[in-house]
C-alpha positions as CSV (number, residue, x, y, z in Angstrom):
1,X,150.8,-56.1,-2.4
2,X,150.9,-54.9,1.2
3,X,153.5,-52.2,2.8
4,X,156.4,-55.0,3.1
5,X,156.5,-55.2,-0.8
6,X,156.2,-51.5,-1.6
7,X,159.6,-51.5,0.8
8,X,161.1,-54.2,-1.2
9,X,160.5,-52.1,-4.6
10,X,161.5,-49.0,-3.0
11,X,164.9,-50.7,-1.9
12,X,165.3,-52.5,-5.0
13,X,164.8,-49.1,-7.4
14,X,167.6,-47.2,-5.3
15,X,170.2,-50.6,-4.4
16,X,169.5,-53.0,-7.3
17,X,172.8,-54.6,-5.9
18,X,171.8,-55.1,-2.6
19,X,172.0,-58.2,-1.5
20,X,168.7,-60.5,0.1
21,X,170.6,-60.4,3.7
22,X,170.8,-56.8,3.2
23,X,167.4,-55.9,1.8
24,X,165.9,-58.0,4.5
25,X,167.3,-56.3,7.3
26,X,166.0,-52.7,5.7
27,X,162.5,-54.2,5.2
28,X,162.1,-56.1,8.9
29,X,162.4,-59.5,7.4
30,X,164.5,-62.7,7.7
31,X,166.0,-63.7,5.0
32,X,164.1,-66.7,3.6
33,X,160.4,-65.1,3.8
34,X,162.2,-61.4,1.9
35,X,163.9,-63.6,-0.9
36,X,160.5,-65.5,-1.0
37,X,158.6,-62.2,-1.6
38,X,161.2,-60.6,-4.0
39,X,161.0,-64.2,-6.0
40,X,156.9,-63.7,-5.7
41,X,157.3,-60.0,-7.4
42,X,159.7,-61.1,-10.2
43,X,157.9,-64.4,-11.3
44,X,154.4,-62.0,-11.1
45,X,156.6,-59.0,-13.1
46,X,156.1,-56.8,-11.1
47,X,159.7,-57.0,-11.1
48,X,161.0,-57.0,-14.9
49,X,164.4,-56.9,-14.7
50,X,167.5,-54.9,-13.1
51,X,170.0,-52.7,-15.3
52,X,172.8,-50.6,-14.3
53,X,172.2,-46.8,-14.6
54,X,174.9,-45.2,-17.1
55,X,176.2,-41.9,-16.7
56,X,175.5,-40.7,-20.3
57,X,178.1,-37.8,-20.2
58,X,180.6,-40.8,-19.3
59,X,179.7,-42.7,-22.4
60,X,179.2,-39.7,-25.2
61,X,175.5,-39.0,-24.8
62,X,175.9,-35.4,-22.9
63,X,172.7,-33.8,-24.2
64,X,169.4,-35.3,-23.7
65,X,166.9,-33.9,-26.1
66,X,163.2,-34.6,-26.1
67,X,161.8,-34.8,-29.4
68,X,157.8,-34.3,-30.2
69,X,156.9,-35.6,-33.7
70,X,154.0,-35.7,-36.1
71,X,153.5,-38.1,-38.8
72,X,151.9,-37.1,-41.9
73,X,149.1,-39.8,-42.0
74,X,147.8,-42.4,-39.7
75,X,147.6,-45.1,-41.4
76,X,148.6,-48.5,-39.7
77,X,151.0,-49.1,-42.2
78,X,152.6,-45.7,-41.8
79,X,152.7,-46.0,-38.4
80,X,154.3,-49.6,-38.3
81,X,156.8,-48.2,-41.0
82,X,157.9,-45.4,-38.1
83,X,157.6,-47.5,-35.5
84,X,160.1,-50.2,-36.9
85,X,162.2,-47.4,-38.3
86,X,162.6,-45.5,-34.7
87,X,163.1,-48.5,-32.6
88,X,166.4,-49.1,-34.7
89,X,167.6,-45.6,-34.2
90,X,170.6,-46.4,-31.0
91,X,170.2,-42.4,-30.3
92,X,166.9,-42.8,-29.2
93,X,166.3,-43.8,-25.3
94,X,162.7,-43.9,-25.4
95,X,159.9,-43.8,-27.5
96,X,156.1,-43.2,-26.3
97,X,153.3,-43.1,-28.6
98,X,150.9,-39.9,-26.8
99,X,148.2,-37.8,-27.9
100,X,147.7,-34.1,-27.9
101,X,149.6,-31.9,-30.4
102,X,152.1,-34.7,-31.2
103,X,151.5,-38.7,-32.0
104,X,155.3,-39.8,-30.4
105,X,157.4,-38.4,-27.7
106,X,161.7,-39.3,-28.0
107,X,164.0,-39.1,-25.6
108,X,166.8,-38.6,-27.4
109,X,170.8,-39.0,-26.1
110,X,173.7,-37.7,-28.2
111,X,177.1,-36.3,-27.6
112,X,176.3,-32.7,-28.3
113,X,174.6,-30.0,-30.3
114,X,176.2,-30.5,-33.4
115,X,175.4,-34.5,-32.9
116,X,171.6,-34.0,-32.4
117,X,171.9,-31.5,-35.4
118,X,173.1,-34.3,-37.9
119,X,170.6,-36.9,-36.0
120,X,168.2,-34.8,-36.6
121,X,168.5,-33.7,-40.1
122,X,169.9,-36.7,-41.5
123,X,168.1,-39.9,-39.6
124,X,164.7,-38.7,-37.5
125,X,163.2,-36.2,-40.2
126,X,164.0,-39.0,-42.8
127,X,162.2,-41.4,-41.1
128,X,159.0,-42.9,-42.9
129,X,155.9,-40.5,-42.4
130,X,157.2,-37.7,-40.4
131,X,155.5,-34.2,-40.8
132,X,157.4,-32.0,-38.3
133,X,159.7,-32.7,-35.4
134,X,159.5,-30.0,-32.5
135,X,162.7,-30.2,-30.3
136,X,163.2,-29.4,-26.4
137,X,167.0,-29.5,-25.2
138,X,167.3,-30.1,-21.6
139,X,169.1,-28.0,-19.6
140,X,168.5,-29.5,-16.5
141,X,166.4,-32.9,-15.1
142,X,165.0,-33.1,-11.9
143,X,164.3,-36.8,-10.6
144,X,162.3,-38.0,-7.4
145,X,164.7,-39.9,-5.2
146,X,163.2,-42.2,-2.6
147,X,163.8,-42.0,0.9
148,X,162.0,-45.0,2.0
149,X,158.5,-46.6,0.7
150,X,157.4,-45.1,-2.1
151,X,154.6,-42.6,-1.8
152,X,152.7,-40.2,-4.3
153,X,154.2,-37.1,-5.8
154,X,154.8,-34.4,-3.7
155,X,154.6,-36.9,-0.1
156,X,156.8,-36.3,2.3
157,X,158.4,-39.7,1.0
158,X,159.8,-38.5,-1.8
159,X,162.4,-35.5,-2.3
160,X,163.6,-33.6,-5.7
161,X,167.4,-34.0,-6.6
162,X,168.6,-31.2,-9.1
163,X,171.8,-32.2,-11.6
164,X,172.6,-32.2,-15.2
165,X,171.9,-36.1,-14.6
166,X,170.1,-38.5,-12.0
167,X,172.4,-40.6,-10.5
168,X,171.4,-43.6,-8.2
């Protein structure tokens, strides 16, 4: 991967739309050798797929809520028993398995207070194996927005937006 492809996934994260006539001319390339590459970087995965960022306001998810849990025992079956139950849970945007004080991290998305109040009492402290659940409301997200190549945290490549959401 040289500088030409960190371009191409830097324009491709902000302007998944964009088309190859378009993303060629930001990266300094013809067409044929930038559609070539962008091919190259999907068929390798370092591409894995496009997807339209939502507004989650717009579609009733206004409050994001990141959830720490515990499981009583780790046991592979208990864990696979979570595991298949949380992945089925639409509420839930993400789902990481971590270490330190809790075993998963959720991200989740629902309408409002009282929303994540019934989720939460009636679906994720239900869910097979789980000792505690430690919530943190977001009040605010911060996301890196790229102003070119990509470069590490805190470069002078990449800038901070503030806003109750991230959009593209």
């Amino acid at each position: 991967m040289d500088d030409i492809d960190r371009s191409i996934l830097a324009t491709l994260e902000k302007h998944g739309r964009i088309s190859n006539d378009e993303l060629a001319a930001r990266v300094g390339l013809s067409p044929s050798p930038c559609l070539r590459r962008v091919r190259r970087l999907e068929q390798t995965g370092v591409i894995r797929g496009y997807q339209a960022l939502v507004d989650p306001a717009a579609v009733g998810r206004g409050l994001r809520v990141f959830a720490g849990v515990r499981l009583i025992r780790h046991a592979r079956a208990d864990v696979v028993a979570f595991e298949r139950a949380v992945i089925r849970l639409p509420e839930i945007i993400h789902t990481h398995h971590i270490t330190g004080n809790y075993d998963y991290l959720l991200q989740v998305e629902v309408a409002d207070l009282p929303a994540y109040e019934d989720f939460h009492a009636n679906r994720l402290a239900t869910l097979p194996s789980v000792a505690a659940v430690t919530s943190y409301v977001t009040m605010k997200t911060l996301s890196p927005v790229q102003t070119g190549a990509a470069g590490p945290p805190g470069s002078a490549r990449r800038r901070l937006r503030i806003g109750a959401w991230a959009k593209g």
